[in-house]
C-alpha positions in Angstrom: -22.3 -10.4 15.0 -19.3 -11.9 16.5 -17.3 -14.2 14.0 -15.0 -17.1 13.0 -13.0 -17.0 10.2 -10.6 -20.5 10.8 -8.2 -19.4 7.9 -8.0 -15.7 9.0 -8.3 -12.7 6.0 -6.0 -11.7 3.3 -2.7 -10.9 5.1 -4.3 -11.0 8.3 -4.3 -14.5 8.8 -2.9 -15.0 12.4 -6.4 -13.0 13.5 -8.9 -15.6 13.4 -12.2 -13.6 15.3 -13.7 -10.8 14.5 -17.0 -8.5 15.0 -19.3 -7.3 12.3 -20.8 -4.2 13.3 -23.1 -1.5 11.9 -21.3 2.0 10.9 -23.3 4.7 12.4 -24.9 6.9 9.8 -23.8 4.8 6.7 -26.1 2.0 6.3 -24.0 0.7 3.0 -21.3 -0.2 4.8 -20.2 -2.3 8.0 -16.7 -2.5 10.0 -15.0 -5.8 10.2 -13.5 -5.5 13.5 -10.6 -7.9 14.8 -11.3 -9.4 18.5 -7.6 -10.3 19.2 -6.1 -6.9 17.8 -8.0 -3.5 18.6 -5.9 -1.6 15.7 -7.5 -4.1 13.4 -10.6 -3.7 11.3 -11.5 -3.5 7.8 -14.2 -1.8 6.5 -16.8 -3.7 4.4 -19.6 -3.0 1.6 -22.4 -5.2 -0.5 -20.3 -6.0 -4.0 -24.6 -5.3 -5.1 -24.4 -1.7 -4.3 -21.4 -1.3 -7.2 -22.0 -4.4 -9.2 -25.7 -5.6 -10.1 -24.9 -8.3 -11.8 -22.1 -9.4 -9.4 -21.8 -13.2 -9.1 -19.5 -16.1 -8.6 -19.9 -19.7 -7.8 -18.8 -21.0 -4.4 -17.5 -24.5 -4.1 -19.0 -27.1 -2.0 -15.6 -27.4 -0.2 -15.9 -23.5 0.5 -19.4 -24.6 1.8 -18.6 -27.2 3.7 -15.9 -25.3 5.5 -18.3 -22.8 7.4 -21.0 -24.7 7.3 -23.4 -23.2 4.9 -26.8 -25.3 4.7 -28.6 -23.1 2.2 -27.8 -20.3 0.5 -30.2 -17.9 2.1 -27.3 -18.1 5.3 -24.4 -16.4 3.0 -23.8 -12.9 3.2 -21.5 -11.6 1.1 -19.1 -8.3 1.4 -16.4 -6.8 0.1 -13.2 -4.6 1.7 -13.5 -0.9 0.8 -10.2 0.9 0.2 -10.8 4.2 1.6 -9.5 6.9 0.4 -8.9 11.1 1.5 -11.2 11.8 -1.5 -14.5 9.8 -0.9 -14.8 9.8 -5.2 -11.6 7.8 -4.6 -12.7 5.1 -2.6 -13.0 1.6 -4.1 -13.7 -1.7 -3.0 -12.0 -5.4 -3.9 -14.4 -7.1 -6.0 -11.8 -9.8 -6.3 -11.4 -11.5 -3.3 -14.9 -11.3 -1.5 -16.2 -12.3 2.4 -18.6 -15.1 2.6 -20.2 -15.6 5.9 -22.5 -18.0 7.0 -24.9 -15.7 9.2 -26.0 -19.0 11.3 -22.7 -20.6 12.1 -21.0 -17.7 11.9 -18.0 -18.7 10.0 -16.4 -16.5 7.5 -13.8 -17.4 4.6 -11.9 -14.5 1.9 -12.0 -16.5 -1.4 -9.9 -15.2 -4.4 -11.7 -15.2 -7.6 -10.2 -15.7 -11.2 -12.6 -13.9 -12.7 -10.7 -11.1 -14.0 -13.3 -8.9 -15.2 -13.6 -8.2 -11.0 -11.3 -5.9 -10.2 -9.2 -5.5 -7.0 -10.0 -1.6 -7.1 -13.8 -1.5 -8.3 -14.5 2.5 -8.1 -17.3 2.9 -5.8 -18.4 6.3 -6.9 -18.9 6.6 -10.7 -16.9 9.6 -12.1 
């Protein structure tokens, strides 16, 4: 899925397109891949798979801004620090991706929810 995200990502924000793509042999996660620099990409997860009751309202200006219609077009991710030691690896449940799958527009929000955490283990220890 190629997308738009008009603000950019957390420090990336002079790289405004990118591809979401499938990671071979690990359906949990997804690669964020920049369009305008190859050495670019983030790798993504499902907050769900770590964080059942994961939730957080989204403005209507947040909305508005990508174009969301209904909710059923948002899919939300998260970055995944990756780590040597895969029991090591966590993932920013801070500052989530929201992407509207029909216009596909993305924004990072930053939440102040503090009980997220910007290093959310991803393997329980």
């Amino acid at each position: 899925m190629e997308l738009t995200f008009e603000k950019g990502l957390l420090g990336l924000e002079t790289y405004k397109e990118y591809a979401l793509k499938n990671i071979e042999d690990l359906d949990s996660f997804k690669l964020l891949q920049s369009k305008d620099e190859e050495g670019i990409g983030l790798i993504l997860m499902s907050p769900f798979e770590v964080c059942k009751s994961y939730e957080f309202e989204i403005s209507d200006s947040i909305m508005n801004s990508i174009g969301v219609k209904s909710k059923d077009d948002i899919l939300i991710y998260t970055t995944v620090n990756v780590n040597s030691d895969f029991t090591k690896n966590t993932t920013n449940l801070r500052a989530p991706i929201i992407i509207n799958r029909k216009s596909k527009k993305g924004v990072q929000v930053i939440l102040n929810n503090e009980e997220y955490k910007i290093k959310h283990p991803i393997c329980k220890g």
